[in-house]
Each structure stands twice: as structure tokens, then as C-alpha cells.
mmCIF file of the N, C-alpha and C atoms, coordinates in Angstrom:
data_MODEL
# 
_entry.id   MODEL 
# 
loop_
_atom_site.group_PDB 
_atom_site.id 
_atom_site.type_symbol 
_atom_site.label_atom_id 
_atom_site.label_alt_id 
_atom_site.label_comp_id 
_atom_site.label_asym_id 
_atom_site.label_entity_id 
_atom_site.label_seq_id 
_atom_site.pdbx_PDB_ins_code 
_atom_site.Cartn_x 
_atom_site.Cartn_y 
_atom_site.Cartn_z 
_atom_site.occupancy 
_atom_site.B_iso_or_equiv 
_atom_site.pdbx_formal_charge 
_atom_site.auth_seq_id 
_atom_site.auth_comp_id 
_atom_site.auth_asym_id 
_atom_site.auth_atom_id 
_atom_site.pdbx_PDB_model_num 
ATOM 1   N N  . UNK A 1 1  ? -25.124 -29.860 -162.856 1.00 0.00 ? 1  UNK A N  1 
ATOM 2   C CA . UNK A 1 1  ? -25.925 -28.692 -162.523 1.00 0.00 ? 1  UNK A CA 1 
ATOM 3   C C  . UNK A 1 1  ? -25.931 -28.504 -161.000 1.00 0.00 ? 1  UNK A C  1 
ATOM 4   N N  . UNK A 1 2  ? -25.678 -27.504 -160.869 1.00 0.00 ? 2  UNK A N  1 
ATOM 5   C CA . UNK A 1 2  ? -25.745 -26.672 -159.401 1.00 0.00 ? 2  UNK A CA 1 
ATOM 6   C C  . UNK A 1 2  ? -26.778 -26.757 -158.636 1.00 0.00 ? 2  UNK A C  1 
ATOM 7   N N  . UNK A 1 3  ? -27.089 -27.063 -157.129 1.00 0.00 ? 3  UNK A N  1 
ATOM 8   C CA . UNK A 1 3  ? -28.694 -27.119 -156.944 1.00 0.00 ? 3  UNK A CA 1 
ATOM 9   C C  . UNK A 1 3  ? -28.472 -25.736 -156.423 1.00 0.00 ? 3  UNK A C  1 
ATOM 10  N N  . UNK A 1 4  ? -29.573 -24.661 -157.012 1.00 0.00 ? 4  UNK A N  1 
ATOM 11  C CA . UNK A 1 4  ? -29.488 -23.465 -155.975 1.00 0.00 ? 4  UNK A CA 1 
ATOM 12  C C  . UNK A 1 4  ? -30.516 -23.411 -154.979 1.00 0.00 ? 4  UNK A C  1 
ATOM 13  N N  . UNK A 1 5  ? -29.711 -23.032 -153.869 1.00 0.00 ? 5  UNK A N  1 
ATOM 14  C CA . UNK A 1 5  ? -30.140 -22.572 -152.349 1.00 0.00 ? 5  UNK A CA 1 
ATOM 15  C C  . UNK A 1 5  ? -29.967 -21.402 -151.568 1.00 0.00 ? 5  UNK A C  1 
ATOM 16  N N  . UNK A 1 6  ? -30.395 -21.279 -150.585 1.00 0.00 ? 6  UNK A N  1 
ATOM 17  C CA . UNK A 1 6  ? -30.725 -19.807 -150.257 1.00 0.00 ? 6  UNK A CA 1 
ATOM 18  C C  . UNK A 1 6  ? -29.476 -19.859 -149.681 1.00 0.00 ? 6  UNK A C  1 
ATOM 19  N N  . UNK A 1 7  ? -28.861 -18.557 -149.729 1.00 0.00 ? 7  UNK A N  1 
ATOM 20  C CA . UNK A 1 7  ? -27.815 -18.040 -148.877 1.00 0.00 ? 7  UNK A CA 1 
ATOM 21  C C  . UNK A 1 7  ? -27.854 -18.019 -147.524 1.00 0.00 ? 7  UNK A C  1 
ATOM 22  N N  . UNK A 1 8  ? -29.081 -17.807 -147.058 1.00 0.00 ? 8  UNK A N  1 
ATOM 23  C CA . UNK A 1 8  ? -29.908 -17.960 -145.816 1.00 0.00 ? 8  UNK A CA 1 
ATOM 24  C C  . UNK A 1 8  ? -28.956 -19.081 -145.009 1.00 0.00 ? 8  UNK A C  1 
ATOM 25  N N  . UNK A 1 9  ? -28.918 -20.260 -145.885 1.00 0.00 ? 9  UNK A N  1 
ATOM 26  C CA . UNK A 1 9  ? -28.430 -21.232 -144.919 1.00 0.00 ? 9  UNK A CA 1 
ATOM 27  C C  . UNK A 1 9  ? -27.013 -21.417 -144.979 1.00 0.00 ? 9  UNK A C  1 
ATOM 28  N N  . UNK A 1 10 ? -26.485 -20.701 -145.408 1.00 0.00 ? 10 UNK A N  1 
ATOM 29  C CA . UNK A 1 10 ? -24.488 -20.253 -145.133 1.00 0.00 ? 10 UNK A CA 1 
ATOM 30  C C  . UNK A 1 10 ? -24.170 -20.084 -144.113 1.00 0.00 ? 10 UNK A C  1 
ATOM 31  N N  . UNK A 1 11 ? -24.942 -20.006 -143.124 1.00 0.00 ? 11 UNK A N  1 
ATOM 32  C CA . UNK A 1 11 ? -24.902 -19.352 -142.054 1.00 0.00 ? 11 UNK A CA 1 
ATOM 33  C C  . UNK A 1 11 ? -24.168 -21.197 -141.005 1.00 0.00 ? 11 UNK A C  1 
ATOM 34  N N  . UNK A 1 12 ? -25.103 -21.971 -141.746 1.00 0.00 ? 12 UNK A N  1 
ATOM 35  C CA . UNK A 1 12 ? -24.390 -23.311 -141.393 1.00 0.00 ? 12 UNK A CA 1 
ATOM 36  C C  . UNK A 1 12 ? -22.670 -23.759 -141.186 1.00 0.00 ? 12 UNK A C  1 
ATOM 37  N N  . UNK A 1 13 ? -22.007 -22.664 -142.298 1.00 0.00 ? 13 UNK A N  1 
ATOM 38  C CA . UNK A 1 13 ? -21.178 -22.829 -142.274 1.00 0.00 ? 13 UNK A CA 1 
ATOM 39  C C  . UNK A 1 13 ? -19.624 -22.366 -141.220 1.00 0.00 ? 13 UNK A C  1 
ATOM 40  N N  . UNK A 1 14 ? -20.591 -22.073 -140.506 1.00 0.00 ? 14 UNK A N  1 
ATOM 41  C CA . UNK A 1 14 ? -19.883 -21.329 -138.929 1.00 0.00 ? 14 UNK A CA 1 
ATOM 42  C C  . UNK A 1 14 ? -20.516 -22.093 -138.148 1.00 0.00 ? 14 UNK A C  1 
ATOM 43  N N  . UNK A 1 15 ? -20.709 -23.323 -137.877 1.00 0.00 ? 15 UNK A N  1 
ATOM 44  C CA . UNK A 1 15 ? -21.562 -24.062 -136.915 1.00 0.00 ? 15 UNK A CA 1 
ATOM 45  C C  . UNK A 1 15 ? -20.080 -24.754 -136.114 1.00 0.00 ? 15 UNK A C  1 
ATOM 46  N N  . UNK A 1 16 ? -20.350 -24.491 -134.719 1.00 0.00 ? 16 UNK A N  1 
ATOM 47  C CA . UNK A 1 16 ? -18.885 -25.152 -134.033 1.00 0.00 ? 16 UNK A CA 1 
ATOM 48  C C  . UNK A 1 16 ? -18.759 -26.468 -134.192 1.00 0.00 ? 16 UNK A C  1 
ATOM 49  N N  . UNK A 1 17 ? -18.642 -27.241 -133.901 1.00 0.00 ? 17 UNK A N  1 
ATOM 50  C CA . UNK A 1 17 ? -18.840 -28.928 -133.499 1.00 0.00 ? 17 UNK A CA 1 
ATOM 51  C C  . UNK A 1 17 ? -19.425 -29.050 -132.779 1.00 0.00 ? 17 UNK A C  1 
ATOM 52  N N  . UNK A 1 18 ? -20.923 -29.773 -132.639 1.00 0.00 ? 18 UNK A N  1 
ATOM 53  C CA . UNK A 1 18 ? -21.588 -29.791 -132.168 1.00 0.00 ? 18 UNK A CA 1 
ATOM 54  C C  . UNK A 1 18 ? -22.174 -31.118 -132.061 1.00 0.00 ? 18 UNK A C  1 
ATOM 55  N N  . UNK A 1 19 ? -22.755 -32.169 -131.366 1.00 0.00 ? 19 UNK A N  1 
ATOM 56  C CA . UNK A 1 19 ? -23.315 -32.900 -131.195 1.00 0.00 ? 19 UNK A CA 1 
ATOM 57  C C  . UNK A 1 19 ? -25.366 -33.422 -131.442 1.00 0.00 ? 19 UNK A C  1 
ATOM 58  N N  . UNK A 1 20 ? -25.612 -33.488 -132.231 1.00 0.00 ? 20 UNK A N  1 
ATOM 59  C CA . UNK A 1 20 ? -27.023 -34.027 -132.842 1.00 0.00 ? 20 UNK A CA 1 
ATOM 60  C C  . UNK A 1 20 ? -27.364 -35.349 -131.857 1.00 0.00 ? 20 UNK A C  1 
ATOM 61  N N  . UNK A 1 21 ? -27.093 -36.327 -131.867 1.00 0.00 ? 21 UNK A N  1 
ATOM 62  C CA . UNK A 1 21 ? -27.424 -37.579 -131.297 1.00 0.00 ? 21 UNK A CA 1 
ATOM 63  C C  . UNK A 1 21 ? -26.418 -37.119 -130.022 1.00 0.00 ? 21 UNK A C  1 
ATOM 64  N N  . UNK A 1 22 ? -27.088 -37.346 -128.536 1.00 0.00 ? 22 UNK A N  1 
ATOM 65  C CA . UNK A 1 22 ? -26.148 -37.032 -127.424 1.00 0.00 ? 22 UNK A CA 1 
ATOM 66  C C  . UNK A 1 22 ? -25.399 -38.242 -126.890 1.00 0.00 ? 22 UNK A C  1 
ATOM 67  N N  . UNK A 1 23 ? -24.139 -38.349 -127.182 1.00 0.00 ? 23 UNK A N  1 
ATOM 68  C CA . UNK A 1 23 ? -23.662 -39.817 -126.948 1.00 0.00 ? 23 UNK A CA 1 
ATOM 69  C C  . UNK A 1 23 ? -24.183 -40.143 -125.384 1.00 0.00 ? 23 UNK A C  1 
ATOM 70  N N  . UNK A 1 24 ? -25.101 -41.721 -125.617 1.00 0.00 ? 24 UNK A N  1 
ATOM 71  C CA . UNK A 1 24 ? -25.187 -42.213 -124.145 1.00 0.00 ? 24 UNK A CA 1 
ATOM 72  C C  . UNK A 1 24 ? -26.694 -42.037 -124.061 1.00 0.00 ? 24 UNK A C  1 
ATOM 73  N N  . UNK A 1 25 ? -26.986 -41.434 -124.491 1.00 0.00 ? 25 UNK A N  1 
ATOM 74  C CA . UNK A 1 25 ? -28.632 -40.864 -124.855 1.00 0.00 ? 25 UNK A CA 1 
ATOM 75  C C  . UNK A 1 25 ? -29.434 -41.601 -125.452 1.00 0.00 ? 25 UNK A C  1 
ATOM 76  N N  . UNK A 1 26 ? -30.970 -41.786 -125.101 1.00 0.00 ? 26 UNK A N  1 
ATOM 77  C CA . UNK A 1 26 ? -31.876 -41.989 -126.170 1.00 0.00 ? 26 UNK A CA 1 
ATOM 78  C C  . UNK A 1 26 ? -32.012 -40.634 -127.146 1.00 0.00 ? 26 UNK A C  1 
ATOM 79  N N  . UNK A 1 27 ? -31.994 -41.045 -128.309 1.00 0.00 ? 27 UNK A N  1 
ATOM 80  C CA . UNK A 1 27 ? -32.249 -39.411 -129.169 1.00 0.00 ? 27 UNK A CA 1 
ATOM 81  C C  . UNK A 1 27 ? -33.255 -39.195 -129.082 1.00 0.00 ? 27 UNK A C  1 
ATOM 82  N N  . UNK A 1 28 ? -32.850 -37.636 -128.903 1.00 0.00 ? 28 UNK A N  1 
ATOM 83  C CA . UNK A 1 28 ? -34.383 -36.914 -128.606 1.00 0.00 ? 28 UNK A CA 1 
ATOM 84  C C  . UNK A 1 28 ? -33.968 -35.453 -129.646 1.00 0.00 ? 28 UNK A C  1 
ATOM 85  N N  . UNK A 1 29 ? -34.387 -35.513 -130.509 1.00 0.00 ? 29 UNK A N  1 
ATOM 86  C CA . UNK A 1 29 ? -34.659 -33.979 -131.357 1.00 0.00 ? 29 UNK A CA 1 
ATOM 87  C C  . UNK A 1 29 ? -34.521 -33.353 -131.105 1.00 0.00 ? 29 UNK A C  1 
ATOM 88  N N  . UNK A 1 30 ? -35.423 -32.547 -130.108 1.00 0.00 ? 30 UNK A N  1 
ATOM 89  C CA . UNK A 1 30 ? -35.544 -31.320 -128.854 1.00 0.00 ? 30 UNK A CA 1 
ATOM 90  C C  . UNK A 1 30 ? -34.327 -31.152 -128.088 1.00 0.00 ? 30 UNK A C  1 
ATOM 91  N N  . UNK A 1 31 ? -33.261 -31.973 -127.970 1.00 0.00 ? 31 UNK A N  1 
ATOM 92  C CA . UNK A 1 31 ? -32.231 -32.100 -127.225 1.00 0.00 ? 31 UNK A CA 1 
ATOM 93  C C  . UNK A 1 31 ? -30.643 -31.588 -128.153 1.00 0.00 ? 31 UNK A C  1 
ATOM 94  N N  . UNK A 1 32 ? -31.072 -31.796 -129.466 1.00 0.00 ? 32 UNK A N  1 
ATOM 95  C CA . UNK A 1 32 ? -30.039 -32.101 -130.550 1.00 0.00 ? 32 UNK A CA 1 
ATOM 96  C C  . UNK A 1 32 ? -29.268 -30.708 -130.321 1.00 0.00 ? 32 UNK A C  1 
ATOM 97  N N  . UNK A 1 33 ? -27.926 -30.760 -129.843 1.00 0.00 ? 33 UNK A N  1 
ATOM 98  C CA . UNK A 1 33 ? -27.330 -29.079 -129.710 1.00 0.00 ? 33 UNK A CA 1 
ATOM 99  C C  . UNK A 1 33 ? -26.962 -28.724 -131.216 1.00 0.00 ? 33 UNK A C  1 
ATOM 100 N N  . UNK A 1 34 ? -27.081 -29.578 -132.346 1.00 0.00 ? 34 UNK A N  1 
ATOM 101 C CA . UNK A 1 34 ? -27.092 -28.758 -133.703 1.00 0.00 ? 34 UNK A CA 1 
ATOM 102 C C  . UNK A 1 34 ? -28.123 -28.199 -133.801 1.00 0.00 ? 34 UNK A C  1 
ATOM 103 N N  . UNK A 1 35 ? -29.325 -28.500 -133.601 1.00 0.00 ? 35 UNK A N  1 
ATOM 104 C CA . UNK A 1 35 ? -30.645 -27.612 -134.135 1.00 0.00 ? 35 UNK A CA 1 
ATOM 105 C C  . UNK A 1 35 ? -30.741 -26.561 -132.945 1.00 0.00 ? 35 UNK A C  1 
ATOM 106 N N  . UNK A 1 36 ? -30.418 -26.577 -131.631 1.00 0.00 ? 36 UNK A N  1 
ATOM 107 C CA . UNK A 1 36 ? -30.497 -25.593 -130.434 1.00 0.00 ? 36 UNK A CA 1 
ATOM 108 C C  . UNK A 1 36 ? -29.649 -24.425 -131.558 1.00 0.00 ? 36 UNK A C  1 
ATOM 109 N N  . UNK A 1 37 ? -28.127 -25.239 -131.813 1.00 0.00 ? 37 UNK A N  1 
ATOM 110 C CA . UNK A 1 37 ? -27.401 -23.518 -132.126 1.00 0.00 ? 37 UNK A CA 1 
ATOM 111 C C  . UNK A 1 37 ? -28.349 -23.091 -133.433 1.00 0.00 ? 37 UNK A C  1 
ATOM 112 N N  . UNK A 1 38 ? -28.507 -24.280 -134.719 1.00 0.00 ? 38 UNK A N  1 
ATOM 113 C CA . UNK A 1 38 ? -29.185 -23.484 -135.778 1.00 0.00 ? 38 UNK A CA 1 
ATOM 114 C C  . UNK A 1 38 ? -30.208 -22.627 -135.802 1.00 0.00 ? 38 UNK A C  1 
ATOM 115 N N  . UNK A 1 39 ? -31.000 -23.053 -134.509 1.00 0.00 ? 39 UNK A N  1 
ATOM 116 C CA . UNK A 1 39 ? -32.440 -21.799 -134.877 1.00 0.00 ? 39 UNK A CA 1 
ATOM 117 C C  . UNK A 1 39 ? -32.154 -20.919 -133.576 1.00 0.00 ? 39 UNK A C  1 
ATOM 118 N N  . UNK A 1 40 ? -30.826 -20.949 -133.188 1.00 0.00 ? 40 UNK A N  1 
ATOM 119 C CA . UNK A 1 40 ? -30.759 -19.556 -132.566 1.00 0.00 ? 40 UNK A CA 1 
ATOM 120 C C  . UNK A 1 40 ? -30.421 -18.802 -133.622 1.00 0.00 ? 40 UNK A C  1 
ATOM 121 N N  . UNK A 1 41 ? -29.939 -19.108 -134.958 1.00 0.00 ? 41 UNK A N  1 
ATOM 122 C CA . UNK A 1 41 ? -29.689 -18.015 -135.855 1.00 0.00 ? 41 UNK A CA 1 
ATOM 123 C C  . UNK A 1 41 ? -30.682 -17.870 -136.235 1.00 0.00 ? 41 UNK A C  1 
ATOM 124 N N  . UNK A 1 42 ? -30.663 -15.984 -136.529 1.00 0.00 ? 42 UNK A N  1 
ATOM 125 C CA . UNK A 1 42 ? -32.247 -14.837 -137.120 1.00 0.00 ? 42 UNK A CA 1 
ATOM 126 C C  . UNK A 1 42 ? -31.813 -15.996 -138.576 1.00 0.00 ? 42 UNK A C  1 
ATOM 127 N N  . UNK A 1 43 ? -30.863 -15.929 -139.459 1.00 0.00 ? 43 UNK A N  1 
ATOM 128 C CA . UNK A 1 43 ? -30.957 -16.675 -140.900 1.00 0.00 ? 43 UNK A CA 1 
ATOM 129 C C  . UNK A 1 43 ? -31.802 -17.619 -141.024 1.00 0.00 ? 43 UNK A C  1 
ATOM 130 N N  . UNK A 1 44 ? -31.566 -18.538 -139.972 1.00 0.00 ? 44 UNK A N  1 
ATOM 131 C CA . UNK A 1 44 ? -32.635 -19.861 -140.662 1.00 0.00 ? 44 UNK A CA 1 
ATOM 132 C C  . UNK A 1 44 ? -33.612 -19.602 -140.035 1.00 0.00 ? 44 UNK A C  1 
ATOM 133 N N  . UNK A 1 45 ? -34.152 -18.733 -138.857 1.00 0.00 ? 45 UNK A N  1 
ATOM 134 C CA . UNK A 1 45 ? -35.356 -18.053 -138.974 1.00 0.00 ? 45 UNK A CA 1 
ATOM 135 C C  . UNK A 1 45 ? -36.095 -17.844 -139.571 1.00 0.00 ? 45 UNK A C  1 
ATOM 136 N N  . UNK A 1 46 ? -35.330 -16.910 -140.330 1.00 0.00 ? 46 UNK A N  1 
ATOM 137 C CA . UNK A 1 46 ? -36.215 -16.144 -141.540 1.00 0.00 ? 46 UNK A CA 1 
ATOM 138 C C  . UNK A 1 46 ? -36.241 -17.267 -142.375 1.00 0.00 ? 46 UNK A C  1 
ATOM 139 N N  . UNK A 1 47 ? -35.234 -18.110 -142.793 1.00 0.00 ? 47 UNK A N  1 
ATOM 140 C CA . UNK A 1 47 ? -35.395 -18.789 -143.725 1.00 0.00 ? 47 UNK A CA 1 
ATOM 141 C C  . UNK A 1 47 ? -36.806 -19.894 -143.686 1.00 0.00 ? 47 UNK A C  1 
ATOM 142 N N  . UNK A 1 48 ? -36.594 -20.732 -142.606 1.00 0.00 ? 48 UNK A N  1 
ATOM 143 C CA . UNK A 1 48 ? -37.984 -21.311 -141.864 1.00 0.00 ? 48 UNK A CA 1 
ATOM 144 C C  . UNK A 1 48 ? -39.455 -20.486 -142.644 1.00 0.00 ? 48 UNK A C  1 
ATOM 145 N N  . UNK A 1 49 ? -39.046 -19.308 -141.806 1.00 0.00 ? 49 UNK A N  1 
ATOM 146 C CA . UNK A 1 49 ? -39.966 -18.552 -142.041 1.00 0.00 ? 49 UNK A CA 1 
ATOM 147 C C  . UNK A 1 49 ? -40.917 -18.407 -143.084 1.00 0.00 ? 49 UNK A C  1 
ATOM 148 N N  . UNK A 1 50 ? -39.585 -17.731 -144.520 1.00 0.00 ? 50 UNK A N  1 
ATOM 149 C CA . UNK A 1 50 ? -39.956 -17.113 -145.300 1.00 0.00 ? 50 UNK A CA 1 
ATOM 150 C C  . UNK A 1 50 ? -40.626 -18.811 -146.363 1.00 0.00 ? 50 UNK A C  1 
ATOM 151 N N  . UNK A 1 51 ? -40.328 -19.605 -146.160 1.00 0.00 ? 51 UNK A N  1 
ATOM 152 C CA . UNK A 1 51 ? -40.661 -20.951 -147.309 1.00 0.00 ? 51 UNK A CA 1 
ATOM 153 C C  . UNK A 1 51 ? -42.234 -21.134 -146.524 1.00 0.00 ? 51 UNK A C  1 
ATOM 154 N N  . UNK A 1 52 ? -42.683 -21.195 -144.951 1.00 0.00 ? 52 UNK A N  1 
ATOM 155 C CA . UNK A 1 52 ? -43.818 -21.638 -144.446 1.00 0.00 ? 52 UNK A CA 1 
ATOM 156 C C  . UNK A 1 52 ? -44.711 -20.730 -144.859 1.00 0.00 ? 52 UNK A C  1 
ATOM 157 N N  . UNK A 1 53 ? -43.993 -19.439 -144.842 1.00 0.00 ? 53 UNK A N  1 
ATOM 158 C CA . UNK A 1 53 ? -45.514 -18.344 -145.651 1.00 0.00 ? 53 UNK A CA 1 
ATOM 159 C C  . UNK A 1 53 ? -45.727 -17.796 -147.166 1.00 0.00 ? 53 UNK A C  1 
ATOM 160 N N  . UNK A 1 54 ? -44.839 -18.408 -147.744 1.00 0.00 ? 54 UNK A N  1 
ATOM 161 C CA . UNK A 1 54 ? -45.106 -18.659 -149.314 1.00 0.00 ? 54 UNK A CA 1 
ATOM 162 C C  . UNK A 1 54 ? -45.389 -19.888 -149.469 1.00 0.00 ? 54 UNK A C  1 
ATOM 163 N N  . UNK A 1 55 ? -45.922 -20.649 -148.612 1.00 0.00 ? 55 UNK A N  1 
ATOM 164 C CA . UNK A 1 55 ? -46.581 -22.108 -148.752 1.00 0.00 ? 55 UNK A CA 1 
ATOM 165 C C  . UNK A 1 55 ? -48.191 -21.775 -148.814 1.00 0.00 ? 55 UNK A C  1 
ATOM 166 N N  . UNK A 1 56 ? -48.834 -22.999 -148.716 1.00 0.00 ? 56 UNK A N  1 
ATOM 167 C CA . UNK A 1 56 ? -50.854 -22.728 -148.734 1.00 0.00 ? 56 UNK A CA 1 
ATOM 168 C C  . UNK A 1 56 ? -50.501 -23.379 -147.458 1.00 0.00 ? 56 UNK A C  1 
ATOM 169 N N  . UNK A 1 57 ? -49.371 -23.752 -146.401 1.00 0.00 ? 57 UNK A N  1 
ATOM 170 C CA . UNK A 1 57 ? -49.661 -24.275 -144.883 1.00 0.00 ? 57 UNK A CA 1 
ATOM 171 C C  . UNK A 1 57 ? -50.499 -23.219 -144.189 1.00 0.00 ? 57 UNK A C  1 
ATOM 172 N N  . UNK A 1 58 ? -50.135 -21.520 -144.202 1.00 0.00 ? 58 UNK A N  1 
ATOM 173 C CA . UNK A 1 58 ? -50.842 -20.598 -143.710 1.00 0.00 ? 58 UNK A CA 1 
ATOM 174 C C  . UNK A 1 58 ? -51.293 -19.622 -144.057 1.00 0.00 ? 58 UNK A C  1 
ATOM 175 N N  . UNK A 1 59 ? -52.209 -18.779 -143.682 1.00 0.00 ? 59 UNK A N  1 
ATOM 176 C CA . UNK A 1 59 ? -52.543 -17.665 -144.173 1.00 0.00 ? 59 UNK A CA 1 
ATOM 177 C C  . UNK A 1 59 ? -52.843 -16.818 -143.112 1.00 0.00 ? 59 UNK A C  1 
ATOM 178 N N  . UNK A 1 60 ? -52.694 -15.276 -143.712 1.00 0.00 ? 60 UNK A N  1 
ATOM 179 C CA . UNK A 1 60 ? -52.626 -13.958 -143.050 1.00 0.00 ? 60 UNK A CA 1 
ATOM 180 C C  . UNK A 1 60 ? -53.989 -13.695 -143.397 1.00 0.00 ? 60 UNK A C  1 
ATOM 181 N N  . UNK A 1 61 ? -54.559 -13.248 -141.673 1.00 0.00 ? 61 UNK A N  1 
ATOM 182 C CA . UNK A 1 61 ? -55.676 -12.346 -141.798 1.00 0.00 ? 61 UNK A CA 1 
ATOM 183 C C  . UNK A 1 61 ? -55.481 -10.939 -141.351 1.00 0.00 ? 61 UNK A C  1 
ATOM 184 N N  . UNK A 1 62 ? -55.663 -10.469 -142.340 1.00 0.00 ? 62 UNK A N  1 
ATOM 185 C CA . UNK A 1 62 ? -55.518 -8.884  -142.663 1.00 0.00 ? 62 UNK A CA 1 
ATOM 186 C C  . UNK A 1 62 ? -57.023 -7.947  -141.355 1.00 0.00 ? 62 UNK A C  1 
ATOM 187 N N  . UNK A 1 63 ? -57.546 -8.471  -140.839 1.00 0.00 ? 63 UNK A N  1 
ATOM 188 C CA . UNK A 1 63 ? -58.528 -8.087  -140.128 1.00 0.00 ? 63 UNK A CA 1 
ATOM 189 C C  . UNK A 1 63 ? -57.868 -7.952  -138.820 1.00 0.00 ? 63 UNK A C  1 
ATOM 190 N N  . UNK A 1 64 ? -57.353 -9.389  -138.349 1.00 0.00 ? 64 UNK A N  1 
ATOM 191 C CA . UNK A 1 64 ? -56.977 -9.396  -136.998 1.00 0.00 ? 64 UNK A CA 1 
ATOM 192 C C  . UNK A 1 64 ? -55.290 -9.118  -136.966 1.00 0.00 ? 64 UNK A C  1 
ATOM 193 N N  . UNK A 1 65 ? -54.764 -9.272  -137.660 1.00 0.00 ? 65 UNK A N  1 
ATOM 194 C CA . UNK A 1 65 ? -53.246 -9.019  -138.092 1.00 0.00 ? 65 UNK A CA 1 
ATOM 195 C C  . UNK A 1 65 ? -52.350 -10.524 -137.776 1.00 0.00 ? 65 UNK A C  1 
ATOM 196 N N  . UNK A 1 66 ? -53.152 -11.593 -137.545 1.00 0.00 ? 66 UNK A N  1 
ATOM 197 C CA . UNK A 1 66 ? -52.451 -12.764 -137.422 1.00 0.00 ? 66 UNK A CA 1 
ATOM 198 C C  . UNK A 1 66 ? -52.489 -13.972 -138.574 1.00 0.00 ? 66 UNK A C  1 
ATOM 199 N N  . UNK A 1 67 ? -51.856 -14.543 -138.014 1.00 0.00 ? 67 UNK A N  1 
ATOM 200 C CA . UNK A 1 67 ? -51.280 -16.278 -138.935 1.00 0.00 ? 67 UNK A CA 1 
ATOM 201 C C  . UNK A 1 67 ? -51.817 -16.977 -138.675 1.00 0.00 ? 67 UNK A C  1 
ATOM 202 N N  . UNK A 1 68 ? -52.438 -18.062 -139.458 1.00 0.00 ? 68 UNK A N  1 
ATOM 203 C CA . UNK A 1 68 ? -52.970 -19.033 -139.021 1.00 0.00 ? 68 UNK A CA 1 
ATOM 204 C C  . UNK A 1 68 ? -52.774 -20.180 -139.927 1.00 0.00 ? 68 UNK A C  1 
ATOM 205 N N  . UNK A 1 69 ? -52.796 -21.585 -139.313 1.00 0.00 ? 69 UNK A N  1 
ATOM 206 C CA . UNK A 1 69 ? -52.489 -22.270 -139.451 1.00 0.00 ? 69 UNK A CA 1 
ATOM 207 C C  . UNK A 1 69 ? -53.515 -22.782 -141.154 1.00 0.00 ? 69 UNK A C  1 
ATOM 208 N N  . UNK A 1 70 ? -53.497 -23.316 -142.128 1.00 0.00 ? 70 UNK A N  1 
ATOM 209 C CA . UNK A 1 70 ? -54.608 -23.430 -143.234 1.00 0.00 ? 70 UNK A CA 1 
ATOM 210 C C  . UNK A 1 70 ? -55.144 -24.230 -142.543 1.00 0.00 ? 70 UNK A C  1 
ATOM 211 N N  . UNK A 1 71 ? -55.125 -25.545 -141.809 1.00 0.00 ? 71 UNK A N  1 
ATOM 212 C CA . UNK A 1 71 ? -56.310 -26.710 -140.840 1.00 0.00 ? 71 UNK A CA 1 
ATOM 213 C C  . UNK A 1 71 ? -56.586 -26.433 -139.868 1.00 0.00 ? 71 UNK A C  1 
ATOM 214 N N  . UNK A 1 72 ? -56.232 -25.193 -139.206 1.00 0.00 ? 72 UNK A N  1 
ATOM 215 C CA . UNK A 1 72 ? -56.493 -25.098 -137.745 1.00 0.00 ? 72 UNK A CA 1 
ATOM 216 C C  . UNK A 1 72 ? -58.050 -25.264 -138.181 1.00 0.00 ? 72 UNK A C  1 
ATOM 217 N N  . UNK A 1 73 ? -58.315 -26.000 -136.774 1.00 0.00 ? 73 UNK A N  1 
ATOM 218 C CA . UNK A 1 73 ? -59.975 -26.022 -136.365 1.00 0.00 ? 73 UNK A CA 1 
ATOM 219 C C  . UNK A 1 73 ? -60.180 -25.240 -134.423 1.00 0.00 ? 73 UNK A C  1 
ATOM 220 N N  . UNK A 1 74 ? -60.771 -24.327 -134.410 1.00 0.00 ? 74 UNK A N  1 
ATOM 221 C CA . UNK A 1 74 ? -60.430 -24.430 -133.186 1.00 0.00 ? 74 UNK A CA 1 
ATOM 222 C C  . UNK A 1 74 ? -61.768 -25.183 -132.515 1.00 0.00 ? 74 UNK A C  1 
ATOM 223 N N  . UNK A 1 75 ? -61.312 -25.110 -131.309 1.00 0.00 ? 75 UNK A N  1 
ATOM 224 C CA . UNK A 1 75 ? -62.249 -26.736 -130.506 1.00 0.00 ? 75 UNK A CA 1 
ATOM 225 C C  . UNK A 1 75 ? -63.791 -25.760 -130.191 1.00 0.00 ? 75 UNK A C  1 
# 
């Protein structure tokens, strides 16, 4: 059986060669030039996107027109 996935992330499949762990480096995430090029693409944007707000992580207030986090507490 097939796992199905969003088309959204096909977009992977044009990814140049790119480096994740920077040889010589402590790894650092924030640094990884695979995830720099992936979320310069709008696809996994939206894709990101569209799974975090069909989650209960956030909700839309229709009053103020923003997102919010479901635990935010503010201080």
C-alpha cells in the first residue's frame, strides 16, 4: 500500500545538492542549507501551513483577525 502525501512536497524533488550537516561544523539546524532552500519554497509553506491550522495547535480569532497559538499565555 501506497502512503499518500501531499503533492505539496514534490516540490522536494528539484532540491540541488545541498548540504544539511555543514562539513567541519557543529550542527546547527538554523544553518542546514536543505531546510534554508526548502522553506524558501511558497509549497512547503503552505504545506507547513495548511497541517498547523487544521490542527487544535491554533486558533483564529475572527474579532481581531489573528492566530494564536492554543497555550499562548501572555505574561
Amino acid at each position: 500500500m501506497k502512503k499518500c502525501r501531499s503533492k505539496k512536497l514534490m516540490v522536494a524533488r528539484n532540491m540541488p545538492p545541498l548540504y544539511h550537516r555543514i562539513p567541519g561544523q557543529t550542527f546547527d539546524i538554523t544553518q542546514s542549507d536543505v531546510l534554508k532552500w526548502l522553506t524558501s519554497q511558497p509549497e512547503i509553506l503552505n504545506y507547513i501551513w495548511d497541517n498547523i491550522k487544521n490542527s487544535d495547535d491554533v486558533y483564529y480569532d475572527a474579532a481581531t483577525g489573528k492566530w494564536c497559538g492554543a497555550d499562548y499565555e501572555e505574561d
